[in-house]
C-alpha positions, 0 to 999 in steps of 0.5 A: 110670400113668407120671408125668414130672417135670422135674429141673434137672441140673448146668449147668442141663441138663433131665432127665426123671425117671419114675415108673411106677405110683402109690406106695403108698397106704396107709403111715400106719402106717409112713411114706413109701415108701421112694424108689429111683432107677433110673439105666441105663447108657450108651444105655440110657433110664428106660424100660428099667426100667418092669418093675422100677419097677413091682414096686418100687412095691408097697413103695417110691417108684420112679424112673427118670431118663434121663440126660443124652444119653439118653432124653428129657432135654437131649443138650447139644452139647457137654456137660459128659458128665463123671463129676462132672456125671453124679454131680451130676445124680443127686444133683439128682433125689434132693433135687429129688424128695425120694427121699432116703434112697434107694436107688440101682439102677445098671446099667453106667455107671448103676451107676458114677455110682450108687456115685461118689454113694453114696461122695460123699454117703453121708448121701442113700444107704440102699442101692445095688445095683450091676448088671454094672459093672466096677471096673477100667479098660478100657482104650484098646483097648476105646473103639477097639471101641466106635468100630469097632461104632459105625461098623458100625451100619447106620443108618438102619434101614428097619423096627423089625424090622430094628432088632430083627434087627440087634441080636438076631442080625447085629451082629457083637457078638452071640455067639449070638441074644438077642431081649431084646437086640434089643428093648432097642435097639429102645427108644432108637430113633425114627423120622425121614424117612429111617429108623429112627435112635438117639435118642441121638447115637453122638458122645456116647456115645463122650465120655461112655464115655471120661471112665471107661474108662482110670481104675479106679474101686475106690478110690471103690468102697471109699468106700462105706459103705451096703449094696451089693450086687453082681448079675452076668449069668453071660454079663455083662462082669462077671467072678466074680472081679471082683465077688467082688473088688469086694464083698470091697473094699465095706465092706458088700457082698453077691454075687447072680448071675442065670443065662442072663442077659447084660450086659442083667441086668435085660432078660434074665431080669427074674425071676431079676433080681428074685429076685436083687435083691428079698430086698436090698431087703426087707433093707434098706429100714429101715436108718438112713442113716450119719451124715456124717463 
């Protein structure tokens, strides 16, 4: 069962929030499930995450949110697409479903939002796992990557397959052939009168990025004082370095990696995902939530 619940966001924008099977049925010797909320990254969409949802529902409430720009929540014009209104959105869900003390799952830009809140509002957050997200700023030249591969995109699309294909095989970004790739964008389309088009607008995307590819972002990564666990595909963005570097600097932190896996972590190889992210998860889903400062 899929359920949708309406969130209001930061500057009243209206986000979708979605749950992917029923929460548990039977806890009355030990209390509610335990909320998780699922925040994807920068053109993903909730949906991304309804094979984890549905294995975290078996022990915990499980929510994903499309963000803002994203899926099927508002994509206002002009935003705001700031950090803070990203930050501010998820805390919205987390009080206006009654998840908290929750823990927070974030891919990519996901994960970035996921820990600026945990540092934020260490009193909603019981856990975060934090999934292929750099700390370190990217830089001017990498937002002029990303505005040439938006360029490159040969929109509209015929065919479904050819959105497959494209993704999966011709984009230039594609070092070898990665049909998950392929299907992963294939979810964020939709089809209109000419074609096969993004749900999402490009424009946005490319604001959204930049308001945290020039900064650096560990000192607020050193805020958070919850469990957190750092997961890296081995073929991902996130070096081993870096995210040794980056569980050295979080006060609680932990190190999984998954094999054969990309940036898409999750979407590659969901089991070794799951084995990655599951035994954390156990861990910590009893743990009392620090009290505020």
């Amino acid at each position: 069962m899929v359920r949708r619940s309406d969130v209001t966001g930061s500057d009243g924008v209206r986000l979708a929030a979605w749950e992917f099977a029923d929460p548990p049925k039977d806890r009355r010797e030990t209390g509610p499930a335990p909320g998780v909320l699922l925040l994807h990254g920068l053109m993903g969409r909730a949906a991304h995450w309804a094979p984890t949802a549905r294995w975290l529902a078996e022990q915990h409430r499980a929510v994903a949110l499309d963000q803002r720009g994203h899926g099927r929540s508002d994509k206002p014009a002009e935003g705001p697409f700031t950090r803070g209104a990203y930050v501010a959105d998820a805390e919205a869900a987390i009080e206006q479903l009654g998840l908290a003390p929750v823990t927070l799952v974030g891919h990519s830009m996901g994960a970035l939002t996921a820990w600026q809140l945990a540092a934020h509002r260490p009193d909603l957050v019981r856990a975060l796992v934090i999934c292929d997200m750099r700390a370190s700023a990217l830089g001017a030249a990498s937002q002029r990557e990303w505005e040439d591969w938006f360029k490159a995109w040969p929109v509209p699309f015929a065919t479904l397959a050819d959105v497959r294909k494209w993704f999966g095989e011709d984009d230039p970004w594609v070092e070898r052939p990665s049909p998950a790739r392929g299907e992963f964008f294939a979810e964020v389309m939709a089809e209109r009168a000419d074609g096969w088009r993004p749900v999402f607008s490009r424009r946005q995307m490319l604001k959204v990025r930049e308001t945290w590819v020039y900064d650096a972002h560990w000192e607020e990564l050193a805020q958070v004082r919850c469990p957190a666990l750092v997961v890296r595909g081995l073929d991902g963005e996130l070096g081993r370095a870096e995210a040794q570097e980056m569980v050295r600097v979080l006060p609680r932190g932990q190190y999984a990696e998954v094999a054969d896996a990309g940036h898409l972590v999750h979407y590659d190889q969901p089991e070794g995902w799951r084995a990655a992210v599951e035994p954390f998860l156990r861990e910590t889903a009893e743990h009392p939530v620090p009290s505020s400062p």
